[in-house]
VOPAGU-2260 file (C-alpha; in pm, 1 decimal, decimal comma):
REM VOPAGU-2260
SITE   aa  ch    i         X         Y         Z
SITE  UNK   A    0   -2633,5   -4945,8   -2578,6
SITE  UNK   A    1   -2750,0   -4622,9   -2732,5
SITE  UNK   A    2   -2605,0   -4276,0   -2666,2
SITE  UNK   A    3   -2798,2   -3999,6   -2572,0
SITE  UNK   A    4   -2966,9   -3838,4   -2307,2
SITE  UNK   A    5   -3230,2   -4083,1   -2088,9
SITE  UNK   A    6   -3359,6   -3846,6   -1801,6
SITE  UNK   A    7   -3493,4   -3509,3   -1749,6
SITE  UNK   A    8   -3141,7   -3347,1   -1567,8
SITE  UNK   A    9   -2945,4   -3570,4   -1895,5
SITE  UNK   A   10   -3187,0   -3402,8   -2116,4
SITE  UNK   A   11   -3115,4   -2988,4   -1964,0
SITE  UNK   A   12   -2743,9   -3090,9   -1951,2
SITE  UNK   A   13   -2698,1   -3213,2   -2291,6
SITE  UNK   A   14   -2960,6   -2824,1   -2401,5
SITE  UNK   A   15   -2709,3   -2671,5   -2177,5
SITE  UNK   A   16   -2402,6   -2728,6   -2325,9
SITE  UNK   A   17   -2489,0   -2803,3   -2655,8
SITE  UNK   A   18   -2355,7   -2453,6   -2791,2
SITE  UNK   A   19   -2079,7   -2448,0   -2600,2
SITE  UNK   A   20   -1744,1   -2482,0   -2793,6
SITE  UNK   A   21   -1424,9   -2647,6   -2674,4
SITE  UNK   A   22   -1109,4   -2504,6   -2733,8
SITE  UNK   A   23    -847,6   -2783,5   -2885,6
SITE  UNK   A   24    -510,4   -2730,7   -2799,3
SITE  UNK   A   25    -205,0   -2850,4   -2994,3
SITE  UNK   A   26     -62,5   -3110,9   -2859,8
SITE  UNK   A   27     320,9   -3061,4   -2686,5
SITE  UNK   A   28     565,5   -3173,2   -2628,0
SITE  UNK   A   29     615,6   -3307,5   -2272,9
SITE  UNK   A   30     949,6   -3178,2   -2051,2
SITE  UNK   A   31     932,9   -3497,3   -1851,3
SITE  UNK   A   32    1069,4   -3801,9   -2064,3
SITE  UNK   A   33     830,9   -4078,8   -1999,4
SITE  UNK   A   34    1118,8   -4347,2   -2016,0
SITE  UNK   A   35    1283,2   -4136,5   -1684,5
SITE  UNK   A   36     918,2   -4061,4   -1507,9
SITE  UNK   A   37     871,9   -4453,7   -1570,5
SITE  UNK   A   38    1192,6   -4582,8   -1442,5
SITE  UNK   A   39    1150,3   -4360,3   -1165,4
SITE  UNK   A   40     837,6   -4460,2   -1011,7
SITE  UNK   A   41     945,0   -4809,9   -1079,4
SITE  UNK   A   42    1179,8   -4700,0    -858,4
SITE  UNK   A   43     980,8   -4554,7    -588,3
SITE  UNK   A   44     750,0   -4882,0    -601,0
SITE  UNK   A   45    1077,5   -5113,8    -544,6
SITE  UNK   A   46    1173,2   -4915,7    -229,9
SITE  UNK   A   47     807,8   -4902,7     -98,3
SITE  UNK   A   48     787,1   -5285,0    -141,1
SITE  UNK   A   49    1112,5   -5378,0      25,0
SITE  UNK   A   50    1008,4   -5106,6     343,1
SITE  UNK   A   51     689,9   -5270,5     341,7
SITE  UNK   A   52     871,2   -5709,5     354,7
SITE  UNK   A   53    1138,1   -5492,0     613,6
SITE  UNK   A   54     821,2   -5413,7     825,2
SITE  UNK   A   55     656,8   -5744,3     845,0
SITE  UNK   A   56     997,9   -5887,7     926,5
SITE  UNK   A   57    1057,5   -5653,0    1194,4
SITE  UNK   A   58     697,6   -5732,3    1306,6
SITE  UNK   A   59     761,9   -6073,7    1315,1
SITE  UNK   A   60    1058,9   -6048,2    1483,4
SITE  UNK   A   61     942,1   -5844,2    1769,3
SITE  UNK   A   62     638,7   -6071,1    1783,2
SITE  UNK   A   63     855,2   -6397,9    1824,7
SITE  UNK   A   64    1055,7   -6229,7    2106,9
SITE  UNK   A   65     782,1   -6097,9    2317,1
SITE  UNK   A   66     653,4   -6434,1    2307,7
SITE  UNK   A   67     971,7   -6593,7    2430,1
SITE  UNK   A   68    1029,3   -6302,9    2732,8
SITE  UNK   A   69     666,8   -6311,3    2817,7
SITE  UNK   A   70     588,7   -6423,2    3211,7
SITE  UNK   A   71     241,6   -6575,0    3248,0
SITE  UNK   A   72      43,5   -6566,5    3584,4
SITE  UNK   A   73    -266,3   -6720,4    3701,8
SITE  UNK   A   74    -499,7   -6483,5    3703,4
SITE  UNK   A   75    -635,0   -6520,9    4001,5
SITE  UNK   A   76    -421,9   -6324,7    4137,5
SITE  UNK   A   77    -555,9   -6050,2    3989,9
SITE  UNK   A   78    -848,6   -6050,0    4144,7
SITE  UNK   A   79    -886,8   -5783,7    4383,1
């Protein structure tokens, strides 16, 4: 796989920015710990997993009973 520029727009990209300069900042330090942020959206994903089984049972549920109270009728007698 070679690196460079293949087409003409690849070609007046790379002429483009060729003299441009980037400017490298120091890396810092971060004033989120990443242990915390991590536990946290662990968190978040346990809760959004247990609403989301909660839903499906509730579905479920409502799905068995409507089929137990449901009243069929010939539907003939629907036609008007």
């Amino acid at each position: 796989m070679a690196i460079g520029a293949k087409d003409y727009i690849d070609k007046l990209l790379v002429k483009k920015y060729s003299k441009q300069q980037v400017d490298n900042h120091e890396p810092i330090e971060s004033m989120v710990d990443p242990e915390k942020m991590m536990e946290t959206m662990n968190d978040y994903a346990a809760i959004q997993r247990s609403m989301f089984n909660l839903s499906n049972r509730l579905s479920m549920a409502c799905y068995g009973i409507n089929a137990r109270t449901a009243r069929y009728t010939n539907g003939a007698s629907f036609a008007g």
